[in-house]
C-alpha positions in Angstrom: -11.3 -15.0 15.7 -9.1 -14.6 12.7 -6.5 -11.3 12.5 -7.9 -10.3 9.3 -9.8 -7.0 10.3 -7.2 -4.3 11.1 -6.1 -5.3 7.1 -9.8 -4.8 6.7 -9.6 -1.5 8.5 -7.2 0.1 6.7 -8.1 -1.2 3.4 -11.1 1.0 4.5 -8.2 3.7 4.8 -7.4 3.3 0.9 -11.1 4.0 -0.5 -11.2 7.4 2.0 -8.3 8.2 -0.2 -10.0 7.2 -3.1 -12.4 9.7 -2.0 -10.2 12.5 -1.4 -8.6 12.1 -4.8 -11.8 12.0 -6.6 -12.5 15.1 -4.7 -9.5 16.6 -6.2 -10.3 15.1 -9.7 -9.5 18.5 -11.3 -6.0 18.5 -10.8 -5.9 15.1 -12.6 -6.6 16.7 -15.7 -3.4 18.8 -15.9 -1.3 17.5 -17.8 1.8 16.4 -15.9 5.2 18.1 -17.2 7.7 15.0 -17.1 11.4 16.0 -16.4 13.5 12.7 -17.2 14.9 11.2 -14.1 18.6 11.5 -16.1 18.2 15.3 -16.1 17.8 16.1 -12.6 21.3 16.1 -10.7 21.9 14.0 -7.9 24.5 15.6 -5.6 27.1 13.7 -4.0 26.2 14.7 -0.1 28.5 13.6 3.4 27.0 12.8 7.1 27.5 16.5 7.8 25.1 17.5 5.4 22.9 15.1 7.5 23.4 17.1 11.0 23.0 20.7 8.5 19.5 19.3 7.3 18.4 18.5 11.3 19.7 22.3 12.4 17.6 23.5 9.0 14.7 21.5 9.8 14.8 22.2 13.9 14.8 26.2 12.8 11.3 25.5 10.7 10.1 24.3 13.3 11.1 26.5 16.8 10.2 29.6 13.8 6.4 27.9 13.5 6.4 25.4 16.4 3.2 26.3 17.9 1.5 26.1 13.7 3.2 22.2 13.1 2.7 21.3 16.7 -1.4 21.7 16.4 -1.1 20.0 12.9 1.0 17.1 14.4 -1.2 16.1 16.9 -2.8 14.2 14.2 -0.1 11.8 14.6 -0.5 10.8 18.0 -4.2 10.6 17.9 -4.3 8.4 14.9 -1.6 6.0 16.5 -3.4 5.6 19.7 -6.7 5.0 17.3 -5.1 2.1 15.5 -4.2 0.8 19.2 -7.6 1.0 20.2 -8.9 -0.6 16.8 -6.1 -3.4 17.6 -7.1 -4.0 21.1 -11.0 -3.6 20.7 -10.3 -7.0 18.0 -9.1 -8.6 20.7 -5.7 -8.3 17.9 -2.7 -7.7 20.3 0.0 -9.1 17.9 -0.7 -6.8 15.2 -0.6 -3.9 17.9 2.9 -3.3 16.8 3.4 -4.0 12.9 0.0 -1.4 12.8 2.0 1.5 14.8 5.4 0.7 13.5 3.9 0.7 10.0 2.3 3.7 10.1 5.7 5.1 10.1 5.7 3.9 6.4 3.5 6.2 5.1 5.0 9.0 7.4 6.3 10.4 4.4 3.0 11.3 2.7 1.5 12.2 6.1 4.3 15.0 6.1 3.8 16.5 3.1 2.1 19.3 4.4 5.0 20.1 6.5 7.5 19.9 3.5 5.1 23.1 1.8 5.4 25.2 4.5 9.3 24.9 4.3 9.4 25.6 0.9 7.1 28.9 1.6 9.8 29.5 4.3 12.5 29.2 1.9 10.9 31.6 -0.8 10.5 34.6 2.1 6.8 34.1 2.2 5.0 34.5 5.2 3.6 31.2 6.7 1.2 29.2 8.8 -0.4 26.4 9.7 -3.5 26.8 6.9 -0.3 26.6 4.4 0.2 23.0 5.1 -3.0 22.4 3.4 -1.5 24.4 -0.1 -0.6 21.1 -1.1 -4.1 20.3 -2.5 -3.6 23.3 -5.0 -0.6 22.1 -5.8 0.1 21.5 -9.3 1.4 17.8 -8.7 -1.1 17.3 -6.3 -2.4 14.2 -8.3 0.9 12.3 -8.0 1.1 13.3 -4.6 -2.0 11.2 -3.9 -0.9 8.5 -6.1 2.7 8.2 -4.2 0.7 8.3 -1.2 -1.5 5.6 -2.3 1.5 3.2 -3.1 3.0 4.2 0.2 -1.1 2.9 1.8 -0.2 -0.4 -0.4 2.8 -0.8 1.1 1.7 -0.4 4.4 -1.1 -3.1 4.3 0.9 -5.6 3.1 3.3 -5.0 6.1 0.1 -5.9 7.7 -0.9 -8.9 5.8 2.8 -10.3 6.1 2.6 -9.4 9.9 -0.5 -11.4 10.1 0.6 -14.4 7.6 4.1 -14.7 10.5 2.6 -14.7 13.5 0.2 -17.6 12.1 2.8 -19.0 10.9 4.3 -19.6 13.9 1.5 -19.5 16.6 -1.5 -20.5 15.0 -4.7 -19.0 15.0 -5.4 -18.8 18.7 -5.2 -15.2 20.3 -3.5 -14.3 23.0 -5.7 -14.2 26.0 -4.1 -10.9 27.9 -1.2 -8.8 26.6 1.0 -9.8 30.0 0.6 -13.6 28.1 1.4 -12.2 25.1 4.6 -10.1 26.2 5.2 -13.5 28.1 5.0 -15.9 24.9 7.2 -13.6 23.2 9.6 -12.7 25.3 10.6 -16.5 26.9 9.8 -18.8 24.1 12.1 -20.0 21.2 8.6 -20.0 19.2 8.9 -15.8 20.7 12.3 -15.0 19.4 11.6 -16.4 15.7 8.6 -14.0 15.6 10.5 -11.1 16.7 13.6 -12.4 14.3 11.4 -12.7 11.3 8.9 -10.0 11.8 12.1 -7.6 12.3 13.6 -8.6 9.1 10.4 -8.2 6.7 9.3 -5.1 8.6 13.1 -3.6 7.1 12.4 -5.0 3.9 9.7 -3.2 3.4 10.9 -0.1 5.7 14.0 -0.1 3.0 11.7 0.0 -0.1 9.1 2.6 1.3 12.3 5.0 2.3 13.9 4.3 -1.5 11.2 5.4 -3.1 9.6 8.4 -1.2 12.9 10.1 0.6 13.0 12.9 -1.4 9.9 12.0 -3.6 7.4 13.8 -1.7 9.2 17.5 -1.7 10.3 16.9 -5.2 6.9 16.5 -6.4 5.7 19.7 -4.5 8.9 21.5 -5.8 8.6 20.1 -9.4 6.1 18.7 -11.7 7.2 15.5 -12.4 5.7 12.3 -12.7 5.6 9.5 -10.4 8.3 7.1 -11.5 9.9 10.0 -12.4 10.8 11.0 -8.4 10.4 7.4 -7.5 13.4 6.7 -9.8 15.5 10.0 -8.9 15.1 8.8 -5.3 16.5 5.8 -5.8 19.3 6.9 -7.3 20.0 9.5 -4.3 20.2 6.7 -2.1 22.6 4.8 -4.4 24.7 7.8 -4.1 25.1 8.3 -1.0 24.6 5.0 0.7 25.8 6.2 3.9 24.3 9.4 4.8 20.9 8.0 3.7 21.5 5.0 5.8 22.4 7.6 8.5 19.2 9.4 7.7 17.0 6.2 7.7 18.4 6.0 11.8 17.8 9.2 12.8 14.4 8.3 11.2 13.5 5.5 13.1 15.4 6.1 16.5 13.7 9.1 16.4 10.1 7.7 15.4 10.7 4.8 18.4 12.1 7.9 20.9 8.4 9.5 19.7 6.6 6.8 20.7 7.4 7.7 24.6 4.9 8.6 26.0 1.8 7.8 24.4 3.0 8.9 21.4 2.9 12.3 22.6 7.0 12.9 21.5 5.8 12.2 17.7 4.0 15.9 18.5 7.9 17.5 18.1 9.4 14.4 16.3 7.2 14.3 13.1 7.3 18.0 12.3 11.4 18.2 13.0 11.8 15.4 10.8 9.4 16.9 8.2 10.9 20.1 8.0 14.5 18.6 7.8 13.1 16.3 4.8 12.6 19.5 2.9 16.4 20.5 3.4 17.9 17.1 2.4 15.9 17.6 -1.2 17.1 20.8 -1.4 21.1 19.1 -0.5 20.7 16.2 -2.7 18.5 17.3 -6.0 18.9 20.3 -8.3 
């Protein structure tokens, strides 16, 4: 059996986006409003701003907990879906590039979250059927099309994931996940998988977080085009190379601390880190 179908699986994922963009076909014809990339100002920001954006975004969400809580439990159930597709393909080594990419399009996933912040932020009252305002949204069209990059992204993860392990076990699959764990764990053939799988995975980790940090909320804030916040986030992680490199930690010890157990933790994880997203826009772009 070849490793091919979870790619196959989520390639399925891209064309129910497809669908939902076509379903929003009327925002497409608005024309877009482009702000050059040069005019917006990228503030200078220091790793305290980092620990102000975590108290902003853990006030959104103890102020609408039980709201993002119900919403979040998306996360969860789609991550133990993805483990079911993986194990029912017999698939175990791409059990982890699936759920550790999925964090990848995290971003997009919280943009729902990033809305109700910015209702917050204006004094207007809020709940959980706000999330969903994104789909009136103005730049609701790039939204889908930065989301579909980030998809793109994410299932090349999986090809690459797939391409390593061949690589360097062949094409025979593991027969149980205690050999699997085993193989991995004692074996020098192991330890190059979990060396070079770890250092693609932050390739493309580093490129998805470039170019949809502060994307996302600056779409929804301002109507902009694509490369237009793709290129503005860029440049607020050239500026401030450490607190973003802070940021991307928090994001990713606090994705793996989610993770426990079940993926239950994402439940309060994903909507704390979604909130505080909103607040380190506001910080870094005016």
């Amino acid at each position: 059996m070849t490793i091919r179908n979870p790619v196959e699986w989520s390639a399925g994922q891209i064309r129910v986006t497809a669908h939902a963009l076509n379903s929003g076909s009327h925002v497409f014809l608005h024309p877009e409003v482009d702000v050059r990339a040069s005019e917006l100002e990228v503030r200078k920001i220091a790793l305290s701003d980092i620990a102000d954006i975590l108290r902003s975004g853990s006030r959104d969400f103890a102020a609408y907990r039980t709201d993002v809580m119900f919403i979040c439990l998306l996360f969860p159930l789609i991550g133990l879906v993805l483990a079911d597709v993986t194990l029912s393909f017999r698939l175990l080594p791409l059990l982890f590039p699936l759920i550790a990419g999925f964090a990848l399009v995290g971003p997009f996933a919280a943009a729902g979250l990033y809305e109700m912040s910015r209702r917050r932020e204006q004094g207007k009252p809020v709940s959980w059927s706000d999330a969903f305002g994104i789909f009136g949204s103005p730049s609701f069209a790039a939204i889908i099309k930065l989301g579909v990059l980030l998809t793109v992204l994410f299932l090349l993860w999986l090809a690459a994931a797939a391409v390593i392990y061949l690589a360097i076990f062949g094409r025979v699959m593991p027969p149980s996940s205690v050999t699997f764990i085993h193989d991995v764990f004692t074996s020098r053939a192991g330890w190059t998988l979990i060396g070079v799988g770890v250092g693609v995975g932050f390739i493309f980790a580093a490129v998805a977080f470039a170019i949809s940090v502060i994307s996302f909320p600056l779409l929804l804030d301002r109507r902009v085009r694509v490369m237009t916040a793709i290129r503005t986030s860029v440049r607020a992680v050239v500026r401030n190379p450490v607190p973003m490199l802070a940021w991307a930690m928090i994001i990713a010890g606090s994705l793996v601390l989610g993770t426990i157990p079940a993926l239950v933790g994402l439940i309060i994880v994903m909507p704390v880190l979604g909130h505080a997203t909103w607040h380190l826009y506001r910080k870094v772009v005016r």
